[in-house]
N, C-alpha and C positions, 0 to 999 in steps of 0.2 A: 512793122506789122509782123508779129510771129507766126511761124512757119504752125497753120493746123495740120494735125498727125493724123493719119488714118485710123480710123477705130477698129478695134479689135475683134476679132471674131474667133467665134468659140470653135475649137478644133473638137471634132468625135474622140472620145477618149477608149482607147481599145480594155482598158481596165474596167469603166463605166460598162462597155459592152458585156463583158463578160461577169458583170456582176462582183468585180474584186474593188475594195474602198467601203464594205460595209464595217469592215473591220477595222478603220484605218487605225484607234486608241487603242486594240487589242496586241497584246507583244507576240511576236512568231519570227519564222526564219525568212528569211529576203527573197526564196524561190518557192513560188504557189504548185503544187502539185494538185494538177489534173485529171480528172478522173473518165476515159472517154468509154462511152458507153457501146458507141460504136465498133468497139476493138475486134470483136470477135473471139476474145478469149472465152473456150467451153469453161474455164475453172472460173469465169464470175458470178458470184450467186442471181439468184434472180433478183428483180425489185419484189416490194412487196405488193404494188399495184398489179404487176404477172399473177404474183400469188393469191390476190384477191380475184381479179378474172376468173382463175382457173375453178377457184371455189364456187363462180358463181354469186361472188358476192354483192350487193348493190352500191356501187361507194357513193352515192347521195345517202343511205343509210347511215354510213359509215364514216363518212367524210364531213361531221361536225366539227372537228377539232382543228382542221387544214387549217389555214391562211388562205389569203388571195394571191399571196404573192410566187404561188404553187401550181398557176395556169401558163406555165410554160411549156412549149414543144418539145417532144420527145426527142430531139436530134439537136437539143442542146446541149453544151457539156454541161457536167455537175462537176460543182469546186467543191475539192478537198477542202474542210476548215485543217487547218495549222495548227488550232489550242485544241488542247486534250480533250478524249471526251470524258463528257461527265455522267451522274447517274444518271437515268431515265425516270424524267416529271411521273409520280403516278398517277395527276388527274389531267384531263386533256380541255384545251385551250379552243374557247370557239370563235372563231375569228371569220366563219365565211364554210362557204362550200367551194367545192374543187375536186381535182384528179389527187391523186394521193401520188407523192413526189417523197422520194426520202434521200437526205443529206448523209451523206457518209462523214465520219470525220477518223484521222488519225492520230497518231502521237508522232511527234517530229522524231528522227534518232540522227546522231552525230555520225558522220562518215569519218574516213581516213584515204587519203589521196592513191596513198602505196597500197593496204589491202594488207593482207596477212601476210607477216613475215616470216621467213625461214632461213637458217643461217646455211641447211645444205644444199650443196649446187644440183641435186638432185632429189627425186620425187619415188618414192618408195609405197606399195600400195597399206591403204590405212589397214593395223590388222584390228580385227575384232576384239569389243569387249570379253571375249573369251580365251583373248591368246594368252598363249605361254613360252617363253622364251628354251626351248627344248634347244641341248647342243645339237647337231649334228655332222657327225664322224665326216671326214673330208674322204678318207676311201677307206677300201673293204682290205681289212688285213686275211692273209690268207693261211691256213692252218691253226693250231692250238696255240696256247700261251700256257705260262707259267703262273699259276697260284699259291698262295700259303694255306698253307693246311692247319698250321697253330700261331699261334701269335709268335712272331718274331721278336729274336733276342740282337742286340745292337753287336755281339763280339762275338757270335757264333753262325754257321750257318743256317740260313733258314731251308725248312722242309717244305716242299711244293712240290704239284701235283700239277698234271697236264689235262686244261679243261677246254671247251671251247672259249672263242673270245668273244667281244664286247659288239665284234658287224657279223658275226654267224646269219643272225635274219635280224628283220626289223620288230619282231616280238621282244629279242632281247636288249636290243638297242634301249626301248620304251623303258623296257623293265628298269636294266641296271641305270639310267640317269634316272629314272622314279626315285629308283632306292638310294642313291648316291643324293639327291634333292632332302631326304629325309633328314640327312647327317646335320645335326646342330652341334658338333662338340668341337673342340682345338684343330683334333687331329683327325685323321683318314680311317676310316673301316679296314681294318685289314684283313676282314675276312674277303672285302670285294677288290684291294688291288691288284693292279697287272701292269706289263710294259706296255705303253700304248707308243714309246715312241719311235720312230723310223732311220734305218742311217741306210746306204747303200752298200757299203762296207758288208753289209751281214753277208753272211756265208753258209751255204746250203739252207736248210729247214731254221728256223729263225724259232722254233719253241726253246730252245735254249740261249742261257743269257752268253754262253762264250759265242754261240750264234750271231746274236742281235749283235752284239758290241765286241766284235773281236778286236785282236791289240794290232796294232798302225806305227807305223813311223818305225818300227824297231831297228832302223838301220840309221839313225840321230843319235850320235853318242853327248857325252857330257864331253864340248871341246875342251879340247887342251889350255892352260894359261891360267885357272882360276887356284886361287890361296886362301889359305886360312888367317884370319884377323884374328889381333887380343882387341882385349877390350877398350886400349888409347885408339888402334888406329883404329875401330870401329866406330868412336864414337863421333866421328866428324858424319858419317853418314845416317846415326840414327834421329829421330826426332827431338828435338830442344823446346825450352821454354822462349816465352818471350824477351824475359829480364834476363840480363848480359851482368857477368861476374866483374869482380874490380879490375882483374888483366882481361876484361874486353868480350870472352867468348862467353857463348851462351849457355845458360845452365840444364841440366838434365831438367825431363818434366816432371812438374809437383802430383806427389799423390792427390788421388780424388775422391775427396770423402762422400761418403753414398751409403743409405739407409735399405737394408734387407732387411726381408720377412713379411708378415702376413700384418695387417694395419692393427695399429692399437701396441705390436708386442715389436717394433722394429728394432734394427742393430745396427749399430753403427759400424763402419769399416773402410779405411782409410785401401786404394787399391793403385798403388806403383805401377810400371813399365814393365813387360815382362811379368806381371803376375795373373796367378788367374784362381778361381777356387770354384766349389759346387754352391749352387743354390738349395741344395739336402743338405746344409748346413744350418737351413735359416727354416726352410721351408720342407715340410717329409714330405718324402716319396717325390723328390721332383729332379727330375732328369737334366735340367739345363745347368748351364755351366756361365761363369761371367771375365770376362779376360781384359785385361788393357794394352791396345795396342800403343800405345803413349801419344796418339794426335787424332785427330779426327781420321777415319777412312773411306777412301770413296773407291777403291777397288775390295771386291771379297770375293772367293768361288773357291767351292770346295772338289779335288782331285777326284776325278772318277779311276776307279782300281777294275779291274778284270777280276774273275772269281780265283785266280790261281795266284793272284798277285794278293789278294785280302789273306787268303790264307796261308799262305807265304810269310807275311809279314807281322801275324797274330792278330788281325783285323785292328790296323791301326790307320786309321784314315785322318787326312792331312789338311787342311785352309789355309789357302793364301790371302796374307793380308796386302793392305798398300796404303800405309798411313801417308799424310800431310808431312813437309818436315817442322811446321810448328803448330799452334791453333789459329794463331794468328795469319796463317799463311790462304790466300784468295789467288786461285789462280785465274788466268785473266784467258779468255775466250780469244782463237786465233792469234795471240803473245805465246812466239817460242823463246823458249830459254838456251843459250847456247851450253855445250857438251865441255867440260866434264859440271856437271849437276847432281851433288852426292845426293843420294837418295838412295832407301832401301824396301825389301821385298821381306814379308814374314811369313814362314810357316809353322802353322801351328799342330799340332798332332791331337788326336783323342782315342786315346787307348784305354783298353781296360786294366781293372784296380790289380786285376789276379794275374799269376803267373800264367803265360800261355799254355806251359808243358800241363800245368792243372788242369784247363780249361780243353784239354784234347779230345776229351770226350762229347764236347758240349759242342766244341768243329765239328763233329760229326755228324748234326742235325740232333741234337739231346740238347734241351733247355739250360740252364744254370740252376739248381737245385739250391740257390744259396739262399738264405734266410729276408736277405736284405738284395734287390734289384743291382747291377753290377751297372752303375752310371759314367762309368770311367775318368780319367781323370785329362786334363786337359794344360799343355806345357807350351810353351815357342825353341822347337826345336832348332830352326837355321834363321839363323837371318843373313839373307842374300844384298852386298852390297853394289851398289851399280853409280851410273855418270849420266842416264838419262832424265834427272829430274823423277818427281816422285809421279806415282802412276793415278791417271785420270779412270781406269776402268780395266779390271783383269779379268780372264777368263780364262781356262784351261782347253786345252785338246777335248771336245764333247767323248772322244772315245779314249780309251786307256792306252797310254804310250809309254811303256815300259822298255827297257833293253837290259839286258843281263850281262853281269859282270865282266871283263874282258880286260885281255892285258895286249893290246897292241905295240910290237915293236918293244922299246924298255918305257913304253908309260902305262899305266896303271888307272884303267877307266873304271871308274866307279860306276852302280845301277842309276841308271835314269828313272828318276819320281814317273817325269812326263813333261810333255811340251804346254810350257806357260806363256802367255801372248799376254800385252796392254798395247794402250796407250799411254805416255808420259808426256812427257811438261816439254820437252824440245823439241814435240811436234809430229813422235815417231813413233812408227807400230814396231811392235819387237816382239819379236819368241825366242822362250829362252830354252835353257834345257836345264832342268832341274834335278841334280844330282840326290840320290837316297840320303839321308843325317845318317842310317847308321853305316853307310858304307864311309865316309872322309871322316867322323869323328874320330880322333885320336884317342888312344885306351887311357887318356891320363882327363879326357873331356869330363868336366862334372855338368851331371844333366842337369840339376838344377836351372842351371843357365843356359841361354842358348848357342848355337855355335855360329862363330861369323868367321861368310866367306866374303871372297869376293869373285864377279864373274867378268871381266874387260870386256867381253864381249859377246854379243848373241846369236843363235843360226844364220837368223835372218831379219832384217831389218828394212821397214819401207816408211820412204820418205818421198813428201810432196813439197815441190820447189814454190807455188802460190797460196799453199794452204797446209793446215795443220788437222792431224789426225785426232778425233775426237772422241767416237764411239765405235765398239767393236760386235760381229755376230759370227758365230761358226755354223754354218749351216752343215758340214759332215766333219772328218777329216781332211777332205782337200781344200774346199770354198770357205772365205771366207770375206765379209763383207766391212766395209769401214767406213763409218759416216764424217763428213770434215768439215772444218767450221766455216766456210764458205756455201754449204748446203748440199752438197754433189755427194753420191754416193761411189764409193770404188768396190768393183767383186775383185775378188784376185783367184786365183788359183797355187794357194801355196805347197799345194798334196805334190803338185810335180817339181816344182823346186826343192821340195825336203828327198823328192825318191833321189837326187843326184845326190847327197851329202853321204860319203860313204868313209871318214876320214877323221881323224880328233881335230888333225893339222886342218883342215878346209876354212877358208874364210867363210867370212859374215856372207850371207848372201843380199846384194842391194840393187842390182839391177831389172828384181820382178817386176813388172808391168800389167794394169788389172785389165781383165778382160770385156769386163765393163766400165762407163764411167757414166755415169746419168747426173745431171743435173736437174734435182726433186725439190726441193725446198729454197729458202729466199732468207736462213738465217742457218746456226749453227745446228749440226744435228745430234742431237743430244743421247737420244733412245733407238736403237736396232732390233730386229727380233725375224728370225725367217720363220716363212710357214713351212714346216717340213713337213709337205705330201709330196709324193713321187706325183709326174705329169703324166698326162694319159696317153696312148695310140691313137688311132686315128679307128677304133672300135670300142674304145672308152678304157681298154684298160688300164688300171695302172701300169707305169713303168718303174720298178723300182728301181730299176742299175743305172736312175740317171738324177742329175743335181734338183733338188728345189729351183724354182724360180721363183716365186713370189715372196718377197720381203716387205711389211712391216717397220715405217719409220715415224720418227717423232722430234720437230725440234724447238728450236726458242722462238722461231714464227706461231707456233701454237696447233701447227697441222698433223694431221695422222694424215699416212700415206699409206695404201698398199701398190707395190710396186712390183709391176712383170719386166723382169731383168730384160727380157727375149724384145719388147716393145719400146721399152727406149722410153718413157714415162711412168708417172706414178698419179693416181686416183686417190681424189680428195675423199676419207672416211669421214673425217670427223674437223671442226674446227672450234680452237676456244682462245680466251683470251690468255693464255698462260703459257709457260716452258711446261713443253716435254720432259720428264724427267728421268724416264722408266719406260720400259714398255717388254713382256716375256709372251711369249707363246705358249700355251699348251693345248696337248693334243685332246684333253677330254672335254675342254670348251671349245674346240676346233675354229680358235682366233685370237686374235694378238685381245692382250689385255693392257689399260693403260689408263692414260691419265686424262681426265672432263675438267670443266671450269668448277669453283671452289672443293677442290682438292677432291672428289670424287673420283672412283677406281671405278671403271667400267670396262667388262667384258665384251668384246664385239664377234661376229660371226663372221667366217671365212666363206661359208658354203655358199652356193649359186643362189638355192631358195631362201635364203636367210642372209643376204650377204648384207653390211651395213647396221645388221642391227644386232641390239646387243640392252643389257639392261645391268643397273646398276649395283656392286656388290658390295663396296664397302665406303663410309666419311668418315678419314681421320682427322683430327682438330687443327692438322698444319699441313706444311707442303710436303705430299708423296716425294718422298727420296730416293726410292727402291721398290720395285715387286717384282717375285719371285715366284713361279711355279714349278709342278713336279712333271714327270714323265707318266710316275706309279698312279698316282691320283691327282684328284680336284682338288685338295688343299690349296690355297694359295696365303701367300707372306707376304706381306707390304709394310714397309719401314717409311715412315713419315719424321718431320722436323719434331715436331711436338714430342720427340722422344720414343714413340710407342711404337710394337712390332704387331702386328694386328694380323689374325688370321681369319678364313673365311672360306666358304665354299662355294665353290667356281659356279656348280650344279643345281642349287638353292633355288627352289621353286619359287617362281614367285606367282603373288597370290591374282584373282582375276580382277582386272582392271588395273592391273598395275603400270609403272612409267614403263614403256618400252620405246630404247634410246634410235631414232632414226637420222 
């Protein structure tokens, strides 16, 4: 006998209740949005049955069109429909009488679990459709500055005139960025530059340029031990090709053939090691010059001179180069190379075409009356050879470090250029001391060529026993900062280590010790840059007689930092998926400038009300390799892979509604 089953019984279906299952063949999303009437929100419109009461109107009049299925209680919910709605029937449906009930419906929209994304770790107020990314000055300089009064000539002194500066009040602020935003062409206005930049060093009233930037270090001579090279034994430390001769060593590097001139009418010209020529050869009226250092180079910076020292020397100013020792050569990140590592240092000159004694008149603040623009010519004066491996990034003394000729005991100290600092390939920061070309040139020297020395040894040398030095910043003459490929930043204080060296004979100096050491970043730090504003009092005002602290970093994690030495951490600005490559400061955009995700240069702000943000100035076609800016103006240079040296201005209005970078 089979077991009979209990018969089944129908359960209340809470969907049936509430009226969901009319739609069961209809497609929609799997959660019913409810509509409760009871809610109590004032922002719900009324029904139209409200609106019909209020009128007075009769809804048995009116109420032909209803349904029956429209006699339901007011305190029942109404179901949102899930399908779209559609247009409104224009003739009306008569189905019965009733209370007049109306169906809301929606359109479904797709959610996202996380919500809007944002890559910074912080939350910046939105600015308006109206904004504009205005620099503003980090502090108030005090007294006049120095202006030009005509257009400056590159080999004479310029004529300038003592005006107000650039934070007098905030009328002129507005102004000159207005008028500086105007500027579309290569180069700077020079009817509106000025020094805007800061050192502590200055001395009395700062309207004057031997003020702002007086000479330092003058008691660092050119040490004893260094000689002059021919051209065999120099050439183990100059740059090489790739391909190796039949007895084994490597061959000088092949000229590089390259097309000058304006498109359509170019020239060809094959350009050697050591050589260099004008581009007003190909191109009129054009002031640039083109030169081969024979490898690729990743250090350059050009020798700041004092006004007594330009003139001095017949305004012939100097660039250090730092080539590769071959093309082929990749140096490898946190890989030091051990000592001796020939490698060498170039400097290049750019003088003018005319005889100085000619041109006496024209030092005098009087123009060049000559027919044709005096573009100078440009040669490789010294080439410096050294044992540190070839140099990852050079930089000179920001202030002019000269010393005058002197004969100590029976040696014969030649003029010091100025104190040159890098990084090189064995892991080690070094400053050297750069002796004058024409004080060790021999009377039998032909200039065509350049003159090789060599230097064993440099003032001062620092080395890290877990890590290798990478990128370097001078924030005056005495501070200066070193990024390492571990991620940690080192300050040092090298100003008081150089004031002991009073000696030819004195050793290297290597047992400096930095006075910071932060660990900011999570990979190598590629890019440095200090903000140089003086820190305030405890009444807001500047203090100039004392160090910057805020530093500016950037590495192959992708992160921009700015960093309070005084704090012991660094402050996420910016983050992207790329190396750092570059990153310069300037004072008329009052912020580090640097590098965004596909190769975008973007300017950011230092200041309190603007801090964070920044907006975008220039996309070159490849990877930023370099940017550059001025003290004088807003120009800025940016050297990218793609070949190209691209200028721009810092100031450039941008128009309303524009991307502003937060």
């Amino acid at each position: 006998m089979s077991r009979a089953l209990r018969p089944r019984k129908s359960q209340p279906s809470y969907a049936s209740l509430a009226g969901i299952g009319n739609d069961n063949n209809e497609a929609g999303p799997s959660t019913i949005s409810l509509d409760d009437n009871s809610s109590g929100s004032d922002f719900t419109p009324e029904t139209e049955t409200k609106s019909r009461k209020s009128r007075g109107v009769d809804e048995k009049d009116e109420g032909d069109g209803l349904s029956d299925e429209d006699d339901e209680p007011p305190e029942k919910l109404q179901i949102l429909s899930s399908k779209p709605s559609g247009p409104k029937p224009k003739g009306r449906v008569r189905k019965g009488k009733g209370p007049v009930s109306v169906v809301k419906s929606t359109v479904s929209k797709p959610t996202t679990l996380s919500g809007s994304f944002r890559r910074q770790m912080y939350v910046l107020p939105t600015p308006s459709v109206h904004h504009r990314h205005r620099a503003v000055p980090l502090y108030s300089v005090p007294g006049r500055v120095e202006r030009l009064v005509s257009r400056p000539s590159l080999f004479s002194n310029p004529e300038v005139v003592l005006t107000n500066n650039f934070t007098m009040n905030a009328t002129i602020i507005d102004r000159l960025n207005k008028a500086w935003g105007y500027n579309v062409g290569p180069g700077p206005i020079w009817e509106l530059i000025e020094d805007r930049a800061w050192f502590k060093e200055a001395q009395g009233l700062m309207e004057n340029e031997r003020n702002r930037r007086p000479k330092v270090h003058e008691n660092v001579f050119v040490p004893k031990g260094w000689s002059i090279l021919n051209v065999e034994e120099a050439s183990m430390y100059l740059p090489t090709d790739d391909v190796t001769t039949e007895e084994g060593n490597f061959r000088p590097p092949p000229e590089i053939p390259c097309s000058f001139g304006p498109f359509g009418s170019q020239t060809a010209r094959a350009t050697g090691m050591f050589t260099a020529f004008k581009m007003a050869d190909f191109i009129p009226n054009s002031s640039a010059h083109v030169f081969n250092a024979g490898a690729p180079a990743w250090g350059i910076d050009w020798c700041p001179l004092h006004p007594d020292t330009r003139e001095e020397n017949g305004h012939t100013y100097y660039l250090a180069v730092g080539p590769l020792p071959s093309p082929s050569h990749s140096p490898e990140i946190g890989i030091r190379v051990h000592r001796p590592s020939r490698a060498c240092i170039q400097i290049w000159s750019l003088s003018s075409d005319v005889d100085p004694a000619s041109t006496s008149r024209g030092r005098k603040g009087k123009a060049n009356t000559a027919s044709e623009p005096d573009t100078g010519t440009m040669r490789c004066e010294l080439v410096i050879c050294i044992d540190s491996g070839p140099a990852y990034e050079l930089k000179w003394c920001p202030l002019p470090s000269p010393c005058l000729q002197t004969v100590i005991g029976e040696h014969h100290t030649p003029r010091k250029l100025g104190l040159l600092s890098g990084t090189f390939e064995d892991g080690s920061f070094v400053i050297f001391a750069i002796p004058d070309p024409k004080d060790i040139a021999p009377p039998e020297h032909d200039r065509t060529g350049p003159l090789y020395i060599r230097l064993p040894e440099p003032v001062l040398r620092i080395e890290m026993e877990e890590t290798c030095c990478w990128s370097i910043d001078w924030a005056n003459s005495e501070v200066v900062a070193i990024g390492m490929t571990n991620g940690s930043i080192g300050v040092y204080d090298v100003g008081s280590a150089l004031k002991q060296v009073d000696d030819i004979s004195s050793l290297p100096i290597t047992d400096l010790l930095p006075t910071h050491y932060l660990n900011i970043h999570q990979a190598a730090i590629r890019a440095l840059a200090w903000i140089r504003a003086p820190t305030n009092d405890s009444l807001g005002e500047p203090r100039f007689d004392e160090d910057p602290i805020v530093l500016g970093s950037g590495g192959s994690d992708g992160v921009v930092c700015l960093t309070n030495v005084r704090s012991g951490h660094g402050s996420v600005m910016n983050r992207t998926r790329d190396v750092i490559n570059s990153m310069s400061y300037s004072p008329y955009g009052g912020g580090p400038v640097t590098v965004d995700h596909d190769d975008v240069v973007k300017a950011y702000s230092a200041s309190p009300k603007m801090l964070g943000r920044g907006h975008m100035l220039v996309e070159p076609s490849g990877p930023v390799w370099s940017i550059s800016s001025s003290d004088f103006h807003p120009q800025l240079a940016v050297g990218a892979a793609d070949g190209t040296c691209t200028t721009t201005n810092l100031l450039r209005s941008t128009r309303r509604g524009g991307s502003v970078v937060r």
